[in-house]
C-alpha positions in Angstrom: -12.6 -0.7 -9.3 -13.7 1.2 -12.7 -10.7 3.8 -11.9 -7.6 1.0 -12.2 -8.4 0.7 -16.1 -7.2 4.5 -16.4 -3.7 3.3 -14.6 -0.8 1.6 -16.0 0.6 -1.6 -14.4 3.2 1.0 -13.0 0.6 3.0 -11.5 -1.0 0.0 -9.7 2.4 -1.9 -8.7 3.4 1.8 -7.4 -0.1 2.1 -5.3 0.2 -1.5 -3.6 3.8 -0.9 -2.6 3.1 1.8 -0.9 -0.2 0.4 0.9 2.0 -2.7 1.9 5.0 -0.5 3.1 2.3 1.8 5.0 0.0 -1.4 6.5 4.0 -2.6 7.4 4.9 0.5 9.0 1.5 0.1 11.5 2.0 -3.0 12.2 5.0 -2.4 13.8 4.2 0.2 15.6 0.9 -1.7 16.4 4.1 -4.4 17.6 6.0 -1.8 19.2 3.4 -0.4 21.2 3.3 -1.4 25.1 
């Protein structure tokens, strides 16, 4: 937690959209799967 005070908002809004687009991306292969 201590390491988000050294980021920016940009930093942070940059990090979550890329752990949303990534948890997106294995869901639908979770989805796609057989």
């Amino acid at each position: 937690i201590v390491f988000y005070f050294r980021l920016s908002k940009d930093d942070i809004f940059e990090i979550h959209h890329q752990t949303t687009k990534f948890l997106a991306q294995q869901i639908d292969f979770e989805r796609l799967r057989p």
